[in-house]
N, C-alpha and C positions, 0 to 999 in steps of 0.2 A: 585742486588746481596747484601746479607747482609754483610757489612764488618766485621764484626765480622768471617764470616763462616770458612775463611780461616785463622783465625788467627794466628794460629799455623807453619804456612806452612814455613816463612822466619826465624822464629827461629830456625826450624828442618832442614832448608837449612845452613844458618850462623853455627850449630853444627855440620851439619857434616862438614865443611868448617874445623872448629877446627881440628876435631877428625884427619882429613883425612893431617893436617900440622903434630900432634904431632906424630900420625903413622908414618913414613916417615923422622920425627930427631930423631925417639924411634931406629928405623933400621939402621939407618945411611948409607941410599943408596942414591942413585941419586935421588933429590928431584923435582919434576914434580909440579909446583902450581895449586891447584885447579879451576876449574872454580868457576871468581869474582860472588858473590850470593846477589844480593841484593835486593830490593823493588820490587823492578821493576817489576824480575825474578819472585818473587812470587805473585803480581800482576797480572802478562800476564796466569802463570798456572792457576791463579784462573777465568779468563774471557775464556779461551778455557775451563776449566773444567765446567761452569756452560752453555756454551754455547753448550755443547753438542757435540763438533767438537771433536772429539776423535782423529782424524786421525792429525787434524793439530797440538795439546798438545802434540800427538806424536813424531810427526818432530819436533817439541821447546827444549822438552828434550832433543831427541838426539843433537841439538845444541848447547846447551849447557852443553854436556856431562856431564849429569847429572848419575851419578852410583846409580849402585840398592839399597845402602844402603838408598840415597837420595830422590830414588823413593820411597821405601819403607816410608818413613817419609811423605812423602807430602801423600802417602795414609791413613795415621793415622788421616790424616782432612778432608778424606774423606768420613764421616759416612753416609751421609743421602742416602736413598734407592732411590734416585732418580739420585745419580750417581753409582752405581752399575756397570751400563756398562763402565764409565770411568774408574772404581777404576778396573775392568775387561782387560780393554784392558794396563793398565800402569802394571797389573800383570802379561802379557805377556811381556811387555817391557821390566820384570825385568828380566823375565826368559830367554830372548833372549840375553840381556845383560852378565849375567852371564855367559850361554854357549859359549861366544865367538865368532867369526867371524864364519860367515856360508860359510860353504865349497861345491863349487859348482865344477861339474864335468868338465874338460876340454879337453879331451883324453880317446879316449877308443880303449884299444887293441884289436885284434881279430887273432886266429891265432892256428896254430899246434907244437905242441912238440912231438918227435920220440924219443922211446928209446928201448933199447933192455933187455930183460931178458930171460935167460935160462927157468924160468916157466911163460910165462905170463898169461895167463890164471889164472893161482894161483894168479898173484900178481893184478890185475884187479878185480877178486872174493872179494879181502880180504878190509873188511871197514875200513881199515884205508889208504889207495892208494892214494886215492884223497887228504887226510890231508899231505898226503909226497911230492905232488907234488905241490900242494897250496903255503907247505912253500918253499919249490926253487924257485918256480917263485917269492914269494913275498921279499923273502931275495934277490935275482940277483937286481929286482927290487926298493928294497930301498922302499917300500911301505907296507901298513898294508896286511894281511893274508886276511881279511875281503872285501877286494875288489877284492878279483881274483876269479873267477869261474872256475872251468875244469870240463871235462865230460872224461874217461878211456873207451879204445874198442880196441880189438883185430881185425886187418884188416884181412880179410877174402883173403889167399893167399894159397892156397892148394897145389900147384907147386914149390913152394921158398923151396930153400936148405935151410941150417943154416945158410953158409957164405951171404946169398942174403938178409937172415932176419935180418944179426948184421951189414948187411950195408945200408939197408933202415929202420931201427927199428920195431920191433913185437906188440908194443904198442902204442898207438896213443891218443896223450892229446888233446882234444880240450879247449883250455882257453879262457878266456876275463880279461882283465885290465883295471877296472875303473879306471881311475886319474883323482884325488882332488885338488882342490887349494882353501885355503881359500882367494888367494886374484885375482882368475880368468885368474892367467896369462899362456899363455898359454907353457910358457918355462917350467914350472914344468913338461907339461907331455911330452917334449923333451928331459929332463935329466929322462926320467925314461926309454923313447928308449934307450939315449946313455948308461944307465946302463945295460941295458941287451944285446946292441951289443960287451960290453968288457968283457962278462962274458964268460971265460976258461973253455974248457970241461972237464979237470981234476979236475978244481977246484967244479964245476958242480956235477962233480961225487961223491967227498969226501964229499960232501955235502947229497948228496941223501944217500949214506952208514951210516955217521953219524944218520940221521932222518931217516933209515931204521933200525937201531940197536934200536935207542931209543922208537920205534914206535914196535919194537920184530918181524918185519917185516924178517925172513931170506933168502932175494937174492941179486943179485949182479944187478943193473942198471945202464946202462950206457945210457947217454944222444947220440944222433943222428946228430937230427938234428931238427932248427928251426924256421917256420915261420912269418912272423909277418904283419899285415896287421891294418893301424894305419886311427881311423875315431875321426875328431877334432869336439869337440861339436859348437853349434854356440854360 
């Protein structure tokens, strides 16, 4: 390998070493020391980078929690078109670094929601139904909006009074609740059960009224009743 090739690489490291001290007495937070950057460091990138082994330059970095600013510098040494594909996969690195810890699934809801409404038919019809009921379950839940599915249907009961409908409910949610963790554990998707088994049906309902007004939705829904059938990812 030419020594020269990587010349650049422990200076762009030793810099951001700097940059990343005076950042951090400039803010006057709790100061976290960088990882020590030396010879070495830039040495060892530069033998996985010429050797090809992408995947092992990969695991070093993250070892030595190396941040994007830092990746980004060691690829400034990376010109020649014969590492391409390392200067390729360390652009990935960056980008995965940046975005933060990856959030994997840990719990998933499955389950029915019962409610009653004077028109249901009308409020099942209207496209915004699903949006009103998304957000309850995901406010009850303490979770994004973005992870609940429901499906609206009026159960097919031709014989039921009115009293028999506002007490088994006229409208029928079918839901699922992804839960996230970005650090796998599986008690996150426990406290999102025990969030939705202390949730009040009144409070329930003032809630659905609210996001029915704001939403120009006009009826009255009242929550039921609901199921919940809970599958842990592996």
């Amino acid at each position: 390998v030419n020594p020269n090739y990587f010349k650049g690489i422990l200076d762009s490291l030793a810099a951001s070493q700097v940059a990343a001290a005076e950042a951090a007495t400039a803010a006057d937070t709790v100061k976290v020391a960088p990882p020590k950057m030396t010879a070495e460091t830039a040495q060892q990138v530069a033998r996985y980078a010429a050797s090809g082994d992408i995947e092992a330059l990969k695991r070093y970095l993250e070892e030595v929690k190396a941040d994007p600013k830092t990746i980004s510098s060691v690829l400034g040494n990376l010109t020649s078109s014969e590492d391409a594909s390392v200067e390729t996969a360390l652009g990935n690195l960056t980008a995965t670094q940046a975005a933060g810890p990856k959030e994997v699934e840990v719990l998933r809801l499955e389950g029915n929601l019962y409610l009653y409404t004077p028109g249901a038919d009308d409020f099942v019809a209207n496209p915004k139904a699903e949006l009103v009921i998304k957000d309850l379950i995901a406010a009850k839940a303490h979770i994004d909006a973005k992870h609940v599915e429901v499906s609206l249907s009026v159960p097919h009961r031709p014989l039921e009074s009115e009293w028999q409908k506002k007490s088994k409910g006229n409208v029928r949610c079918e839901y699922k609740i992804h839960v996230y963790s970005d650090t796998g554990n599986a008690a996150d998707g426990d406290a999102v059960i025990a969030h939705l088994k202390q949730v009040d049906e009144d409070v329930a309902q003032n809630h659905l009224t609210e996001t029915c007004k704001a939403s120009e939705i006009d009826c009255e829904l009242i929550p039921v009743s609901m199921t919940m059938r809970p599958y842990r990812m592996p």
